[in-house]
C-alpha positions in Angstrom: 8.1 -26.6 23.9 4.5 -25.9 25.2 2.2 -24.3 23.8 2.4 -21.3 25.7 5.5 -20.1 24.8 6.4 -18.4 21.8 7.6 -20.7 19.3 10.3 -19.2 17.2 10.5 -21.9 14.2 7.4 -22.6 12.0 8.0 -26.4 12.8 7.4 -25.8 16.9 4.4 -23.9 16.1 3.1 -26.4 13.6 3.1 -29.2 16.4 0.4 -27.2 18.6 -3.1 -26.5 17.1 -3.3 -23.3 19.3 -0.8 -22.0 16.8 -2.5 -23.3 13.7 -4.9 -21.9 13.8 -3.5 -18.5 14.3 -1.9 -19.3 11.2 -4.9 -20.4 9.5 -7.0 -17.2 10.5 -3.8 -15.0 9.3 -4.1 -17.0 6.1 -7.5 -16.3 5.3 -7.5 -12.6 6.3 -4.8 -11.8 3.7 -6.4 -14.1 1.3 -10.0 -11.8 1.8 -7.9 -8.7 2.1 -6.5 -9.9 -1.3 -3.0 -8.9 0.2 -1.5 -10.8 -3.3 -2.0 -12.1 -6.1 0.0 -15.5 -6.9 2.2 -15.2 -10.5 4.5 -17.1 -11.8 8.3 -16.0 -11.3 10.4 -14.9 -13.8 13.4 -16.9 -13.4 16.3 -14.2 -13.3 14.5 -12.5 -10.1 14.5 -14.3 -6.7 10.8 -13.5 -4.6 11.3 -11.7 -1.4 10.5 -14.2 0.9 8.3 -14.1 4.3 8.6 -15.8 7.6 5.8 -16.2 10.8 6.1 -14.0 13.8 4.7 -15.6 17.0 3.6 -13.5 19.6 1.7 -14.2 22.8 -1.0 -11.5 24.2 -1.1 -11.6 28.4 -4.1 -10.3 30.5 -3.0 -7.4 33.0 -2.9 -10.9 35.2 -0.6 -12.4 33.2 -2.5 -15.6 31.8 -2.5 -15.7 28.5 -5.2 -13.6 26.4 -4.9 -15.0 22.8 -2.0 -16.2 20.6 -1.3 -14.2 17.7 0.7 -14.2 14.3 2.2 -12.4 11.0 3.6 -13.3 8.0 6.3 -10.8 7.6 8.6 -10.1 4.8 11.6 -11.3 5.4 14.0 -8.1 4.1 17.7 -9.2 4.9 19.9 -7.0 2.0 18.5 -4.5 -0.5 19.6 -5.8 -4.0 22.5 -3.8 -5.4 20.4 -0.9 -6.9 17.4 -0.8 -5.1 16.8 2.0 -2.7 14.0 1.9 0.4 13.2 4.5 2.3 11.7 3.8 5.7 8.7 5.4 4.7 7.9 3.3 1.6 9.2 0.1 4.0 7.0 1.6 6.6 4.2 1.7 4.4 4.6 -1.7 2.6 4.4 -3.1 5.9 1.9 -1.6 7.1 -0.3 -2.3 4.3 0.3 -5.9 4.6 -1.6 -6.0 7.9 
């Protein structure tokens, strides 16, 4: 894979500094943004977990502009009991960028 494609695993992007870095800017701005705050987990609940979106940004020529990421949360099935709305999903998510 090159490095200017989209790389869909975190492994392929990890092999490209391009992509690294990306990752390492998107790092520190949720780390200033304070984003989180790392605690320990109880042991009867299982953290949400989060995954990297790659995305490539093209001039109106179509060479490529800048490489961008996210770390999203990676929200597969609500636990039995939990409601979301897709405003307050909306609005987590938002939040988090």
């Amino acid at each position: 894979m090159s490095a200017q494609a989209e790389p869909f695993p975190c492994k392929e992007a990890a092999q490209h500094d391009c992509w690294k870095q990306t990752m390492d800017v998107e790092l520190h701005a949720l780390d200033i943004n304070q984003t989180w705050t790392l605690v320990l987990s109880p042991s009867d609940i299982k953290p949400i977990g989060c995954r990297w979106v790659y995305k490539l940004k093209h001039k109106p020529d179509g060479t490529v502009d800048r490489f961008k990421t996210r770390l999203v949360l990676k929200i597969l099935l609500k636990p039995k009991g939990l409601i979301i709305s897709k405003l307050s999903l909306l609005l987590l998510l938002s939040a988090s960028f």
